[in-house]
C-alpha positions as CSV (number, residue, x, y, z in Angstrom):
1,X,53.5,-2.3,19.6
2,X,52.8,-4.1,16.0
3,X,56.1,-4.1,13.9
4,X,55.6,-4.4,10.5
5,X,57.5,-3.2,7.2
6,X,54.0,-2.4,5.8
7,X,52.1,-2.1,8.6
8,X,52.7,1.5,9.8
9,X,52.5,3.1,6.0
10,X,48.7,1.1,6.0
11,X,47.9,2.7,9.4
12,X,49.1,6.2,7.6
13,X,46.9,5.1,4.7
14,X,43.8,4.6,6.8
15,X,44.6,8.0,9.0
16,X,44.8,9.9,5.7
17,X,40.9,8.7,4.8
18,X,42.7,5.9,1.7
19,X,39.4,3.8,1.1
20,X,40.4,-0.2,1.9
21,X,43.2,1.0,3.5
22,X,42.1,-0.7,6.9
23,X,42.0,-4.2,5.1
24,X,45.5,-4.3,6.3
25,X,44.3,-5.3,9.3
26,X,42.8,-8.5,8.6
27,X,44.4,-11.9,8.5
28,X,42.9,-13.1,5.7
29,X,44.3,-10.1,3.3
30,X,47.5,-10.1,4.8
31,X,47.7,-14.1,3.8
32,X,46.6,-13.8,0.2
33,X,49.0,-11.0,0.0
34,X,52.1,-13.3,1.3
35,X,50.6,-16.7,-0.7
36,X,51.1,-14.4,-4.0
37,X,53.8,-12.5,-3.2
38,X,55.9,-15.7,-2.4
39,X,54.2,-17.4,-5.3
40,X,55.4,-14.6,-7.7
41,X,58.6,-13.8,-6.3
42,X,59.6,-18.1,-6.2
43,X,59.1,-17.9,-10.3
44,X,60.4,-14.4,-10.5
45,X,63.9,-14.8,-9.0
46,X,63.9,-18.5,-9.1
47,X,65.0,-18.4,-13.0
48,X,67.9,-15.8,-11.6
49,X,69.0,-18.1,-8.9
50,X,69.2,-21.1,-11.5
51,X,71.4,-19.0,-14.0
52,X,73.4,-17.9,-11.0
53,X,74.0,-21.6,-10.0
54,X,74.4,-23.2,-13.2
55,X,77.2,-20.1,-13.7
56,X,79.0,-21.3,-10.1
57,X,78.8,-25.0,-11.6
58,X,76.8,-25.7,-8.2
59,X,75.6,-29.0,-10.0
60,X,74.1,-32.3,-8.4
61,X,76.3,-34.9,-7.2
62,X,75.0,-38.2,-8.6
63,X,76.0,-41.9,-8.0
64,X,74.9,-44.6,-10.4
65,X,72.3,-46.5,-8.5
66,X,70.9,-47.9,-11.6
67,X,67.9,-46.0,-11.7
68,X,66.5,-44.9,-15.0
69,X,66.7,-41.4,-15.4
70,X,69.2,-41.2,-13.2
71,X,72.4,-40.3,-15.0
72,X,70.9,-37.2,-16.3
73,X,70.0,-35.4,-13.9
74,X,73.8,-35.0,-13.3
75,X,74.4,-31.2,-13.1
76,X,71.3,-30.5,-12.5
77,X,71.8,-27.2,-10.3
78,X,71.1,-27.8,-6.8
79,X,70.8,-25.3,-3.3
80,X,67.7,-24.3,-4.6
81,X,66.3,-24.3,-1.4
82,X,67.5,-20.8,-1.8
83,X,64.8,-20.0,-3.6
84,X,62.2,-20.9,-1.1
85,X,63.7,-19.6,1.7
86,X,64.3,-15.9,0.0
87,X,60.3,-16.3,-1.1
88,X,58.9,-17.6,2.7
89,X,61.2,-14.5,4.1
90,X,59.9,-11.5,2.1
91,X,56.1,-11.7,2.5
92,X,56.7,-12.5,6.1
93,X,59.5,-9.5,6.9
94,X,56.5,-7.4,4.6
95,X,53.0,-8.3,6.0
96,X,53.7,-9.9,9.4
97,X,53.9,-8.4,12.9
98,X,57.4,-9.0,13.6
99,X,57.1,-8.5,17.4
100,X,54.7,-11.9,17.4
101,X,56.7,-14.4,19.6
102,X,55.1,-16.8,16.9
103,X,56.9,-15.4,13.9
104,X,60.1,-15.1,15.5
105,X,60.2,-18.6,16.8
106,X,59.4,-19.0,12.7
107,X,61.8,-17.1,11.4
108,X,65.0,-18.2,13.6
109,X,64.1,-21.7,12.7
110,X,64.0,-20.8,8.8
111,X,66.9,-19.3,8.7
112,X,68.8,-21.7,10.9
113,X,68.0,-25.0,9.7
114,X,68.6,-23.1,6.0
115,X,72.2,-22.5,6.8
116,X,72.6,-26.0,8.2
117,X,71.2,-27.6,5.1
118,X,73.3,-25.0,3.1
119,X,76.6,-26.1,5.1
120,X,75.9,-29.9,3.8
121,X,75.3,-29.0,0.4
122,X,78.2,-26.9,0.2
123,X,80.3,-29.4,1.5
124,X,79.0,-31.8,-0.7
125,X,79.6,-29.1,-4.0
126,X,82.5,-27.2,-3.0
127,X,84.7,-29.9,-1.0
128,X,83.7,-33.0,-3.1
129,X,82.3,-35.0,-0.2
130,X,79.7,-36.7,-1.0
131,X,78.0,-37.0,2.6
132,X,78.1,-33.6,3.1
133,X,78.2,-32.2,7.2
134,X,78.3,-34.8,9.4
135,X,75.2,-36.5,11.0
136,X,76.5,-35.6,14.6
137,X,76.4,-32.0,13.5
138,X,73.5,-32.3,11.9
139,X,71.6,-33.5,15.3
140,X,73.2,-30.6,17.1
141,X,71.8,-28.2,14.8
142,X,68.1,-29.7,15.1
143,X,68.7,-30.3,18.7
144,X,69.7,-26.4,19.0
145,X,67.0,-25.3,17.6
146,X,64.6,-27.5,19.8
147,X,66.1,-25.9,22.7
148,X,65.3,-22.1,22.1
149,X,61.9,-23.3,20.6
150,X,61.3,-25.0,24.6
151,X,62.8,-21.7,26.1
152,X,60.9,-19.5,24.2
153,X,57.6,-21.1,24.6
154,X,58.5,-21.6,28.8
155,X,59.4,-18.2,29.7
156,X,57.7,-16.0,27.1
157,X,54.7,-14.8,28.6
158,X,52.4,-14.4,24.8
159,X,52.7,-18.1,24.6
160,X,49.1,-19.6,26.0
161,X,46.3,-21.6,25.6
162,X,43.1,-20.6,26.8
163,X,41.1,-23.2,28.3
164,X,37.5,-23.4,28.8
165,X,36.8,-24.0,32.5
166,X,32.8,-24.1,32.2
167,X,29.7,-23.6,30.2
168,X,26.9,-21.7,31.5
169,X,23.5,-21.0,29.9
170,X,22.0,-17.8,31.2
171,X,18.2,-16.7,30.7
172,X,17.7,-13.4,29.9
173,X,14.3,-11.9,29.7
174,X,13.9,-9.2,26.8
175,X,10.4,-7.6,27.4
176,X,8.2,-10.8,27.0
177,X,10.8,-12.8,25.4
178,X,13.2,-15.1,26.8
179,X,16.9,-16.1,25.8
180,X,19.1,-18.7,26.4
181,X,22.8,-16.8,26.5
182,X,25.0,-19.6,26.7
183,X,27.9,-17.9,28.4
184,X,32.0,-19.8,27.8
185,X,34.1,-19.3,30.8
186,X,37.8,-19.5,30.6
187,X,41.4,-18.8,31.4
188,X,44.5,-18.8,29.9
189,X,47.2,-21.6,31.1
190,X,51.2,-21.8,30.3
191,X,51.5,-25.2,30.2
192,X,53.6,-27.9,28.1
193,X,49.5,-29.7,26.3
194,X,49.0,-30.6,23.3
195,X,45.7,-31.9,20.9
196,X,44.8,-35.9,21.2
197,X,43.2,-36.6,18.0
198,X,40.1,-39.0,17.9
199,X,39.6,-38.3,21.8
200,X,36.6,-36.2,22.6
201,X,38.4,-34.4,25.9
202,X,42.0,-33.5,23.8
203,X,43.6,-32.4,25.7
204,X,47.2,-34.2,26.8
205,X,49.6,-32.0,29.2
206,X,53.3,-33.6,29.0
207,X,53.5,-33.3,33.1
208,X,50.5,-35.6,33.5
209,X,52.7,-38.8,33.1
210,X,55.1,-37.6,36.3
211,X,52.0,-37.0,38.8
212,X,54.1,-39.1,41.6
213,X,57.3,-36.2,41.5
214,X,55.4,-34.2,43.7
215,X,56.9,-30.4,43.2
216,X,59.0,-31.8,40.2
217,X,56.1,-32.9,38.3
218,X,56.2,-29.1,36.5
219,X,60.1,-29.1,35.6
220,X,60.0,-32.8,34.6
221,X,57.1,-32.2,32.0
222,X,58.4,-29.2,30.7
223,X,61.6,-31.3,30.1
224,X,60.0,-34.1,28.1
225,X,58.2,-31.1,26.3
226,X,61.2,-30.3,25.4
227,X,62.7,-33.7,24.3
228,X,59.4,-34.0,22.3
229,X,59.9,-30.6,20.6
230,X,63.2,-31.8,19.5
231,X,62.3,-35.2,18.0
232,X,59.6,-33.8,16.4
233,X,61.7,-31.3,14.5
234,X,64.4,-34.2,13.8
235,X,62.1,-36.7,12.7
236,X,60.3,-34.3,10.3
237,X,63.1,-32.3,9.1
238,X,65.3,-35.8,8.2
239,X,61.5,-37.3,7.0
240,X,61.4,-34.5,4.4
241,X,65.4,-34.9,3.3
242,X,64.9,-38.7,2.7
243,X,61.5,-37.7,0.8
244,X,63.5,-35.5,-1.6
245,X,64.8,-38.0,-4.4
246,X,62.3,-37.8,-7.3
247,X,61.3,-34.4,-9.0
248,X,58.6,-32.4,-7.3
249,X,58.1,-34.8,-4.4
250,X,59.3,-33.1,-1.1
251,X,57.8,-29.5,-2.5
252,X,54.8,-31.3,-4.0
253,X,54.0,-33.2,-0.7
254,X,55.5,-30.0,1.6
255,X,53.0,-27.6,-0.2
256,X,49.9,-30.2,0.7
257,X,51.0,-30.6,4.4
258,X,51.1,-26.6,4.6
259,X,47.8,-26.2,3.6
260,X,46.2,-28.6,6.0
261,X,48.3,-26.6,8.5
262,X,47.2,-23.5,7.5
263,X,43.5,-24.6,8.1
264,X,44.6,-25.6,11.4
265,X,46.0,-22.3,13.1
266,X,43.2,-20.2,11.1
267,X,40.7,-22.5,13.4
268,X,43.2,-22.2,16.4
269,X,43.1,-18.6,16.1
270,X,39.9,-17.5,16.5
271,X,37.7,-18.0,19.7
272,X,34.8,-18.7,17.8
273,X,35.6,-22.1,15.8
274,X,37.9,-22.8,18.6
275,X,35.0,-23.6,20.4
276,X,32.8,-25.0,18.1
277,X,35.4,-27.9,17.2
278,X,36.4,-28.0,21.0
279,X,40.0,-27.4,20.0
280,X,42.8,-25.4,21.8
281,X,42.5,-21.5,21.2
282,X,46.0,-20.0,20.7
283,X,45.9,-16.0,21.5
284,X,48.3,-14.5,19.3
285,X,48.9,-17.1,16.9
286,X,47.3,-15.7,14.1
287,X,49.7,-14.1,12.3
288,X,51.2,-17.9,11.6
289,X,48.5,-17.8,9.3
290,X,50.2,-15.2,7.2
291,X,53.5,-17.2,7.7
292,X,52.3,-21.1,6.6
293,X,50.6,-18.8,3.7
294,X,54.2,-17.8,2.2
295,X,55.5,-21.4,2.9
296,X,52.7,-22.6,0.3
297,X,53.0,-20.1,-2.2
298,X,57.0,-20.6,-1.9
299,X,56.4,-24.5,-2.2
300,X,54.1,-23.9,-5.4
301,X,56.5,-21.5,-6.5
302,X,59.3,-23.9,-6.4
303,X,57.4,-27.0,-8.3
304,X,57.1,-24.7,-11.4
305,X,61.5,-25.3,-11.7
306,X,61.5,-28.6,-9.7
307,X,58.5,-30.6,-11.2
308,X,59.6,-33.3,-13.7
309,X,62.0,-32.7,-15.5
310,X,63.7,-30.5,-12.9
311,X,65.8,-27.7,-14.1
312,X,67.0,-27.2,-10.5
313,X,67.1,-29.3,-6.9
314,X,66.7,-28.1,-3.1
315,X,69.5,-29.7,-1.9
316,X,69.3,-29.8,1.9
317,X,69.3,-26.5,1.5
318,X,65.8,-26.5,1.3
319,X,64.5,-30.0,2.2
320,X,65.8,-30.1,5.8
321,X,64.5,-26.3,5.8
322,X,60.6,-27.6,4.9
323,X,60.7,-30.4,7.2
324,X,61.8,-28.3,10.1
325,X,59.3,-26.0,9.3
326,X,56.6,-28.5,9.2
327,X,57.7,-30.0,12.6
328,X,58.0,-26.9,14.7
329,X,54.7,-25.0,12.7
330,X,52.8,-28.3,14.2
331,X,54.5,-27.5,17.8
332,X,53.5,-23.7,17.8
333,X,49.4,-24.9,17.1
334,X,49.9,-27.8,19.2
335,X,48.9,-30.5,16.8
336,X,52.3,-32.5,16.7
337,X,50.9,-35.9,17.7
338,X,48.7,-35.4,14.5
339,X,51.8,-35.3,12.2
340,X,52.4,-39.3,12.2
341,X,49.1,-38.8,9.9
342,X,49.5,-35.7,8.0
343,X,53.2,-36.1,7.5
344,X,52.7,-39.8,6.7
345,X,54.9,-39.4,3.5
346,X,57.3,-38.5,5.4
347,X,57.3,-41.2,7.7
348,X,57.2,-44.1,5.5
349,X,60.2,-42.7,4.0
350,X,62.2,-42.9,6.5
351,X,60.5,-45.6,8.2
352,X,61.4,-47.8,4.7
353,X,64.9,-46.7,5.1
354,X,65.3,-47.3,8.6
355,X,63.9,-50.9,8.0
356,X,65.9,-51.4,5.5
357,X,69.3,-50.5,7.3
358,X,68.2,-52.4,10.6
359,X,67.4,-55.7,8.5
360,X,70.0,-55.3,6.6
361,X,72.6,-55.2,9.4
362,X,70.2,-57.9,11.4
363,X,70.4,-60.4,8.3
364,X,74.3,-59.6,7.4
365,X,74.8,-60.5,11.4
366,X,72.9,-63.8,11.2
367,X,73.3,-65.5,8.4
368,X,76.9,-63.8,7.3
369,X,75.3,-62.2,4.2
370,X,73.1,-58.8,4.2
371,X,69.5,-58.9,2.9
372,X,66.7,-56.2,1.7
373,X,63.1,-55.8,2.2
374,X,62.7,-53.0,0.0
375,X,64.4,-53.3,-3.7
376,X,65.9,-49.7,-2.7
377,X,65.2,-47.3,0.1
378,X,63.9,-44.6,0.5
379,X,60.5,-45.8,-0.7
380,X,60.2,-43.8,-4.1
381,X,63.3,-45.8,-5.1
382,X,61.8,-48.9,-4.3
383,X,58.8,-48.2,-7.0
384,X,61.6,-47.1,-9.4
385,X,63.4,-50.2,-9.3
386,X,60.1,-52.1,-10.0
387,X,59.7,-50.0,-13.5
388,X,57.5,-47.2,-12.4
389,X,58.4,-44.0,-13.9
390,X,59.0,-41.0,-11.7
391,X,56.3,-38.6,-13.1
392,X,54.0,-41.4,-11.9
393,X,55.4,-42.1,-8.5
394,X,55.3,-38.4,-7.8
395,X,51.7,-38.2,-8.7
396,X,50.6,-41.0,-6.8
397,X,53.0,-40.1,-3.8
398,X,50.9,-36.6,-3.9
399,X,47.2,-37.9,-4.0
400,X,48.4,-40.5,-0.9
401,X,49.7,-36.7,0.6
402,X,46.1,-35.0,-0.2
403,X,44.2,-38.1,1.4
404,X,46.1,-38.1,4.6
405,X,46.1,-34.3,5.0
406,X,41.9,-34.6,4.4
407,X,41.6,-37.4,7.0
408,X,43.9,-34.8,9.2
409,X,41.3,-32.3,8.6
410,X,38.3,-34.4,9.3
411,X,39.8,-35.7,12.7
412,X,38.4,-31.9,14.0
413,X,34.7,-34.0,13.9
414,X,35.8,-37.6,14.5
415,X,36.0,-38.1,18.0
């Protein structure tokens, strides 16, 4: 049964003779719908939201780092991630099927790494502490969320990838004419694989690496599936918190990554270019489509109150929502060993800061006296220090975001 808020009253539509009322039904419409519906709705309630904050006195914490700029952005409101969050949840509630295993998985994660990121901020607003929830708590929360992704995607049976098994050409005689019918055998398989890019067979199943367990070889894999899943959503959720310091960056570089995703589960999700790029086909994963195409118009939505100067922040409200987002989207298509590349913002962020803390704490235990790579980490803050003004580093931290998520793209033919 398709569950939709709109669905049923476009079926009614069509029924009653409506002319275009039967576009409902393709993916394609339903996605531009949600892409302007979130778009519209980020900059229609978005100015709301701000008033509402700014009346709450829900303003930004800020320490003097001595970075230029930095003193006024003091106040600034922040939880904005509010705003994206409402604006990914209404087209999706409105023109997705909500009994999609797909969505769900979507949706729960949404909303649940949302009210994590909202429990930090408001700790950091309300309470006056300035680290906000606890790391430990933070993990659990991420690691949570791993888990019922795993679970889901083990014992529901709409989660598959069908496999080609062979390729057959079949001659067909038409009257006098002959034709060459190439014919694509397959089968669908529940199994914990993922997409190797640059490899022309792709395919890498998470048991492969236990072969010598014998009967345990399928529990084992699934179980490293799992521990995957859940570093993948860590890594990218945390990746896209430590991006979000400079005006417009994490939504900027967010909205880019979505789009190469979107590209990716509109290919997964139809037999025919699944095929022709010899990439997994995921039945039933269309309607992500319609999903990643609210995240954008969210994202874009967002950047026309957070681009420089910002008149409101996401807090962790919304950062740690996106990168989760990100993480567990790349999961669903089975492209999550791509995201080292596509999410490669990200990970020099928190790459510079993890550096940066680990020679820090290396040089302080050597030679009795800490020392820095980076003038500042994350990354942005390095540039800042060296006299680069934030407009600019956002810019250029977006065109390095467009490039990777092209090269992304282009690993499809380079193999």
């Amino acid at each position: 049964m398709n569950i939709s808020m709109l669905y049923y009253l476009f079926q009614y539509l069509k029924e009653l003779g409506v002319p275009g009322a039967g576009v409902f039904q393709y993916i394609s419409f339903r996605a531009g719908l949600s892409v302007v519906v979130a778009l519209i709705m980020a900059t229609v309630i978005g100015r709301r939201i701000i008033h509402q904050l700014q009346k709450q006195q829900i303003g930004e914490i800020v320490r003097d780092l001595g970075l230029e700029g930095q003193l006024q952005k003091k106040g600034t409101p922040t939880m904005g991630g509010i705003i994206i969050i409402a604006s990914i949840l209404l087209p999706v509630l409105l023109f997705n099927k909500l009994d999609n295993i797909y969505v769900v998985l979507m949706l729960v994660a949404t909303i649940w790494l949302g009210a994590i990121g909202f429990i930090d901020d408001y700790i950091k607003v309300f309470k006056k502490d300035k680290e906000g929830l606890a790391g430990r708590f933070k993990i659990v929360g991420q690691v949570g969320i791993g888990v019922i992704v795993v679970t889901a995607m083990f014992y529901n049976g709409d989660v598959i990838v069908r496999e080609k098994t062979s390729v057959e050409v079949v001659t067909e005689n038409v009257g006098s004419d002959t034709h060459d019918i190439i014919e694509i055998k397959s089968h669908d398989v529940k199994a914990p694989i993922t997409s190797v890019p640059f490899f022309k067979n792709n395919k890498f199943d998470y048991r492969t690496p236990f072969y010598w367990a014998g009967k345990w070889q399928n529990a084992l894999g699934w179980i490293f599936y799992a521990l995957i899943i859940i570093f993948v959503i860590t890594a990218v959720s945390n990746g896209a918190n430590m991006t979000d310091g400079l005006d417009g960056l994490a939504a900027g570089v967010s909205a880019i990554i979505g789009t190469a995703l979107g590209i990716f589960a509109y290919l997964s999700s139809h037999t025919e270019y699944a095929n022709y790029l010899n990439i997994m086909y995921i039945p039933n994963s269309s309607e992500l489509v319609i999903y990643i195409a609210a995240f954008i118009g969210a994202t874009i939505g967002f950047l026309w109150y957070n681009s420089y100067p910002a008149q409101v922040f996401m807090g962790d409200t919304g950062s740690l929502t996106l990168g989760g987002i990100i993480g567990l989207f790349a999961i669903l298509i089975r492209i999550e060993l791509l995201l080292p590349i596509l999410c490669g913002i990200f990970f020099v962020e928190n790459l510079s800061v993890m550096i940066q803390v680990g020679y820090f704490k290396y040089t302080k235990k050597k030679y009795g006296e800490g020392r820095r790579i980076f003038r500042m980490a994350p990354l942005h803050h390095h540039y800042q220090k060296k006299g680069y003004v934030e407009p600019k580093i956002v810019t250029r931290f977006w065109l390095i975001g467009i490039i990777l998520a092209i090269f992304t793209i282009v690993t499809l033919k380079i193999r």
